[in-house]
N, C-alpha and C positions, 0 to 999 in steps of 0.2 A: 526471460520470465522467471525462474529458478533467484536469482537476482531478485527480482520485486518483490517476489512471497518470504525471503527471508529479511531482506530490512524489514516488510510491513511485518512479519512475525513477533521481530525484535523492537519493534514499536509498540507492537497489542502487550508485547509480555512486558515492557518496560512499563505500562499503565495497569495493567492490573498490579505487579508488582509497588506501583506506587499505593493505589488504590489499597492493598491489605496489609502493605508494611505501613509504606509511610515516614519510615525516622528520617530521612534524604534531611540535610540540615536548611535553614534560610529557602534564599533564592531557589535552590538548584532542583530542587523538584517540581516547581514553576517551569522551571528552562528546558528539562524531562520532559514535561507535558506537553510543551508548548511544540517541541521537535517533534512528538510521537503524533501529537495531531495534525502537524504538516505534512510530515509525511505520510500517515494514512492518507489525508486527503489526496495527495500527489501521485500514491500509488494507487489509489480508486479510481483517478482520472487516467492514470497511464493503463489498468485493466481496461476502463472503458474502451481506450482507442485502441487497445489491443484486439480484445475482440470485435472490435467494428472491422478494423483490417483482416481479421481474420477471414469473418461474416464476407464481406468485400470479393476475398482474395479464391473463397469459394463461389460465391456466382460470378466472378470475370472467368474462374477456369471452365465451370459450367457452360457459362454462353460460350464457349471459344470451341467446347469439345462436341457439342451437338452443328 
């Protein structure tokens, strides 16, 4: 998990970064964007099943200990 908050970190600061700089030349701040938005997406969906499994891994221990 430590792993996924720091790419998505380094995605959120790579877009703001673009967002109030801005100089990136041509293409390449397009290509910036376009990585930082996948991977937030990526990491959103990897948080979701994260805490599903988690959510999960707490009522299978629940039901097994009563």
């Amino acid at each position: 998990m430590p792993l996924f908050a720091t790419i998505w970190f380094l995605s959120v600061a790579t877009c703001i970064y673009m967002v109030l700089i801005d100089d990136l030349p041509g293409d390449v701040d397009k290509w910036i964007g376009m990585f930082a938005l996948a991977t937030t997406k990526m990491m959103w969906s990897d948080l979701k099943r994260w805490v599903a499994l988690r959510k999960s891994s707490k009522t299978d221990s629940s039901k097994g200990s009563i």
